[in-house]
C-alpha positions, 0 to 999 in steps of 0.5 A: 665854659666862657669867662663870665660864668661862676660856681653857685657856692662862689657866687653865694659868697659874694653877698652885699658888703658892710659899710665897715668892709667898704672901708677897709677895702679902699682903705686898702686902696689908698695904700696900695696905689700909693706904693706903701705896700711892698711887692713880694720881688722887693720884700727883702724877705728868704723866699724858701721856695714852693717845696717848703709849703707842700708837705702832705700836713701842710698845703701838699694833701691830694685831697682836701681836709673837711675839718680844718679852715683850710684846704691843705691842697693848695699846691696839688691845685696850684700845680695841675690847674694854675698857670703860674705854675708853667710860667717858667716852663714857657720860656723853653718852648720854641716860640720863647726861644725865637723872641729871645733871640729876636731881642738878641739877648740869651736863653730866656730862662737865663734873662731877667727880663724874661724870668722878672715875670715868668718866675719868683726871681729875687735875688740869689741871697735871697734864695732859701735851700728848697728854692729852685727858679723853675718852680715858676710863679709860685706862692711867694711871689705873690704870699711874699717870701716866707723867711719870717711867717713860714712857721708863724702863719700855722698859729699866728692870726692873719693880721700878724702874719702880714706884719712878718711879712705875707702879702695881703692878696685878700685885699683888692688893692694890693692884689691888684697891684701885684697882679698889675707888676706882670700883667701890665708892668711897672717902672722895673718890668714891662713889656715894650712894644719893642717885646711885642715886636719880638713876638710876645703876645699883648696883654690884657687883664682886669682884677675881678675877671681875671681873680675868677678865672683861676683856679682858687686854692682857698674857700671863702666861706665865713671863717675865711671872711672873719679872718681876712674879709671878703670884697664882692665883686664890685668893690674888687671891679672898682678898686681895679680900675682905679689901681690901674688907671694910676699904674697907666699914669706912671708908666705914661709918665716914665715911659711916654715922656722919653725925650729921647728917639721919635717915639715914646713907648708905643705899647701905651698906645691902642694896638689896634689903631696901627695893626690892621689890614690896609685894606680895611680903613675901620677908622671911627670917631669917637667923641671922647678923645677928639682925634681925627683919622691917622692919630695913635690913640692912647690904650683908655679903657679903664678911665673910660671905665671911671667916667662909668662908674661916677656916672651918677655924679654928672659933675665928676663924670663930665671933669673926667670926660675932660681930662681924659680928652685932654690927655688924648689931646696932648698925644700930638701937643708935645711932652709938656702938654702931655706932662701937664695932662698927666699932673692934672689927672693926677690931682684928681685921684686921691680925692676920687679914692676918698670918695669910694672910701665910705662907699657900698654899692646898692644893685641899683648903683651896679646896674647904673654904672653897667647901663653907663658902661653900655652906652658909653659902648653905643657911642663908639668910645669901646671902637677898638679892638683892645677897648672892646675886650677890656669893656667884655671883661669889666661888663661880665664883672658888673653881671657876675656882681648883680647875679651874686645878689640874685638882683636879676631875674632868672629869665633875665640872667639867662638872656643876659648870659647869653649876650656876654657869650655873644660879646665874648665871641665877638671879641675872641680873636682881634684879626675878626673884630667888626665893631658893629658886632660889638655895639649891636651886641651891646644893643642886645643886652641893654635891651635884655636888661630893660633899658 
């Protein structure tokens, strides 16, 4: 089954937001991308360890209750099918071990900058009586430890437990900030290119896609929406980008402006514009950036993602059309210019975070920020490999969210489908990429969608 593909029931869930949700959604936001939402590593809370939740009454029931809110089998699920749960368990294999010692440091199950991610690591004082290392990424590090809402959260509604402590996944903004710690990294905890080097793989992620593709361990059904509320695609989508475009701009600033050795933190740059055959001179230029062969462009996908989704507001879209180049430009300008093009970006975002505040989404706004997002495609501005498989995760999205609507047509769902699976081919293993497969694809699918 390939990654854009969803269950009817989720899908059905998925239905067209209030006004009211809206709000509270990128209420959301604005708290979460201004770092007032405490990540769970730094709650300062008793993590009391997986084994504390999955009492067979509690979240440890082999199969799930049909008449309780909640499924009481979440750690059976967590367990078998979610990853997290064999976080810590690779950095025993062998190919840890080799990084690890590549990196010259000890064991990687011993290290902080292997276990930061790959495990609930906080502090041994913070570390309950069932707590155990091993047990991975498990719920606390994203529920947040549970010292103060373990006990409560049984009776207590949801908004209590969130001021005892329980992290608000619910919401998009704080989700993706937290998935965002790992899977792109902060100011504590990223993967250099000096990891990469070392043979870690490179990482990629995109909130909506990524929420979809693990397993879930709750229903969303209308209690669960009465409770906590629930985001449709394309506010989780949108909420994502913005989330992570913030998160570049810091770790541009607190790592790109070092001032010290002759690079900055190569991972913030495209992978690809350096790692490929000498051989093969795939070079393409792309209007956007301005930038002439032999230039190390920025990893841009998700402000090019911004300059879609204002799309209907040419004046926006052209402002970030231009700071974005700017903040090419400034690459091969020297760290003052590139600081200044880090501010200036930076100015512009609360007010693109106001503007989404009080915003739905019609099928046909969804539609027009997917038909941006393939012609900014057709222009060669998604030419590199990593900008490709970021805009194949962000276009199945945008359809995941028409299908949810049942805004497309049968005939037309099944044909758009079958050009996602042919993107998701195209950009299944970086070494094979050919970005004429990609554009023509995308070709395809505009096509499909009666462009």
């Amino acid at each position: 089954m390939k990654q854009h593909q969803v269950t009817e029931s989720k899908m059905a869930l998925h239905t067209r937001s209030s006004m009211q949700m809206a709000i509270l959604v990128f209420s959301a936001l604005i708290a979460g991308t201004s770092g007032a939402q405490q990540l769970p590593e730094d709650d300062g809370d008793i993590h009391n360890g997986v084994a504390s939740c999955a009492g067979s009454t509690c979240h440890g029931a082999v199969r799930q209750f049909t008449d309780s809110n909640i499924l009481h089998n979440e750690f059976i699920t967590w367990t078998r099918e979610d990853r997290h749960a064999k976080a810590y368990q690779v950095l025993l294999n062998k190919e840890s071990k080799l990084i690890a010692q590549k990196l010259g440091i000890g064991p990687p199950h011993t290290e902080a900058l292997c276990l930061d991610c790959h495990a609930d690591n906080v502090p041994e004082k913070r570390r309950g009586k069932k707590f155990q290392l091993s047990d991975g990424v498990g719920c606390e590090s994203c529920h947040g430890g549970s010292e103060n809402w373990l006990t409560s959260h049984v009776k207590d509604n949801h908004q209590q437990n969130v001021k005892n402590g329980l992290y608000p996944t619910e919401q998009p903004a704080a989700r993706a900030g937290l998935c965002l710690s790992c899977h792109y990294g902060n100011d504590d905890k990223f993967v250099t290119h000096r990891i990469m080097g070392a043979g870690h793989p490179r990482i990629s992620f995109e909130l909506d896609n990524f929420t979809e593709l693990m397993p879930p361990h709750h229903q969303a059904d209308a209690d669960y929406k009465q409770r906590k509320g629930l985001a449709d695609p394309m506010q989780t989508w949108a909420t994502g980008q913005l989330v992570f475009v913030r998160r570049i701009l810091d770790q541009l600033e607190h790592r790109g402006l070092r001032e010290e050795g002759l690079f900055p933190e190569l991972s913030l740059f495209d992978c690809h514009s350096c790692h490929h055959p000498m051989s093969r001179m795939r070079w393409t230029a792309r209007s956007g950036i301005g930038l002439g062969p032999g230039a190390v462009r920025l990893q841009d996908a998700n402000f090019i993602m911004l300059q879609a989704l204002f799309g209907g507001d040419k004046e926006r879209a052209e402002q970030l059309r231009r700071l974005t180049r700017n903040l090419h430009q400034s690459t091969s300008q020297g760290i003052g210019a590139m600081r200044d093009a880090i501010g200036d970006y930076r100015k512009i975002l609360p007010e693109l975070e106001k503007t989404l505040q009080n915003r739905s989404y019609s099928d046909a706004e969804i539609k027009a920020v997917l038909g941006q997002l393939i012609q900014s495609g057709m222009n060669n501005e998604f030419a590199d490999y990593a900008a490709a498989e970021q805009a194949v995760m962000a276009i199945a999205s945008l359809l995941s969210a028409l299908d949810a609507r049942a805004a497309l047509s049968p005939k037309t769902q099944q044909a758009v489908n079958a050009r996602l699976d042919e993107l998701y081919t195209c950009t299944d293993d970086d070494e094979k990429y050919r970005a004429s497969c990609f554009t023509d694809g995308l070709k395809q699918l505009r096509s499909n969608l009666g462009g």
